[in-house]
C-alpha positions, 0 to 999 in steps of 0.5 A: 852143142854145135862147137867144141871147146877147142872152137871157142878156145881157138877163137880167143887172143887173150888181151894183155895190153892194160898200160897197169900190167906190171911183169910178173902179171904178164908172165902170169897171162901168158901162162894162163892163156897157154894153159888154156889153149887159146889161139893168141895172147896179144901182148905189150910190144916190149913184153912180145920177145918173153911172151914168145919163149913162154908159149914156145912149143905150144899152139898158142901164137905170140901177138902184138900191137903195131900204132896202138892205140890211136893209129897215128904213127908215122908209116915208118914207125908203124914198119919199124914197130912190125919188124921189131915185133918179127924179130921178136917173134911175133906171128900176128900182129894188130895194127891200128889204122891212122884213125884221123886220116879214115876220118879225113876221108884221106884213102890214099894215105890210109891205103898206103899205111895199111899197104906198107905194115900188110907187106912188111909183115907178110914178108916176115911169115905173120899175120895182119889183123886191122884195127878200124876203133869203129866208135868214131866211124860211120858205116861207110867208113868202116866198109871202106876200110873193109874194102881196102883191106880186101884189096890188100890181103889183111888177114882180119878185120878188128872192130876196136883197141878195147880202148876207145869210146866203145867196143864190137857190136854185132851190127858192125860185125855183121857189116864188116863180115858182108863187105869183107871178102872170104879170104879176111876173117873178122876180129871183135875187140871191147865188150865181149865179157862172157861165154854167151857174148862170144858165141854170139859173134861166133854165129855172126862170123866172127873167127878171134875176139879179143879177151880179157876174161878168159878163164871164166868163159872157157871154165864156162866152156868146159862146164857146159860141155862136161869136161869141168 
């Protein structure tokens, strides 16, 4: 084997977005996402400042949304929503870009949403990964938003919400891994459902990926490395 299963745990920001999800399954999630070391549980905005007293004293950082999911919040509320999630406790935090606006061709307006949450939240000591919803993108479009978001020191690139028409493909990971610079590193989100798929954008890039099947792929994981 040419990873650990501290490698692929660490790849995983374990999903708990589902609007159903009722309290005591999220509390359940973030339990299993620190039992099982993964690097982020990325949860429901109002579930953030629990989900952050539950992994206190772990290596699992506590996430969540900002525009989720469609991107088409006001830049305030987008501000508001990442300060509230600072306060929370939040210490990475998936912002959707303002989809109508990408498609639009309006890059101004894109860049100064994207610019206004990167800062707010740098600011605040977290991280910001960018969400493009590629489904409804055309390649230039996505390295566009690539560019911009090297420009301004995103910290990832994401491929999707998990919620839209479709999810990460390894053709839009491989693209959006050559036009970022080194510094971004890339996110898949939607469709990556077992241990094989996650290795797969790990060999094309990838450092997180979005996932909701975590305990089958790291049980996975530990099989195939002996420690099961």
């Amino acid at each position: 084997m040419d990873w650990t299963y501290a490698d692929v745990a660490k790849m995983i920001d374990h999903s708990l977005l589902n609007p159903a999800l009722t309290t005591v399954e999220l509390e359940a999630g973030i339990v299993l996402a620190r039992r099982y070391d993964v690097a982020s549980v990325c949860i429901k905005p109002y579930a953030l400042a629990r989900c952050s007293e539950l992994l206190a004293g772990s290596t699992v950082a506590p996430s969540t949304t900002i525009g989720f999911p469609h991107g088409g919040q006001t830049t305030a509320v987008k501000v508001a929503e990442a300060r509230q999630a600072l306060a929370d406790g939040g210490r990475e935090l998936d912002m959707v870009v303002n989809i109508g606006q990408v498609l639009s061709g309006a890059w101004d307006a894109v860049t100064a949403d994207l610019r206004a949450v990167i800062e707010c939240t740098h600011a605040g000591g977290a991280r910001v990964k960018v969400i493009f919803e590629n489904c409804y993108l055309s390649d230039d479009q996505k390295i566009r938003l690539c560019e911009i978001c090297g420009e301004l020191g995103a910290d990832w690139v994401k491929t999707s919400t998990g919620y839209g028409s479709g999810g990460a493909t390894l053709e839009d990971l491989t693209l959006m891994r050559r036009h970022s610079p080194p510094a971004v590193q890339v996110k898949a989100a939607g469709g990556v459902r077992d241990l094989d798929a996650l290795l797969a954008v790990r060999a094309v890039g990838v450092t997180r990926c979005g996932a909701t099947r975590t305990a089958e792929m790291l049980d996975e994981a530990r099989r195939r490395l002996g420690l099961a």
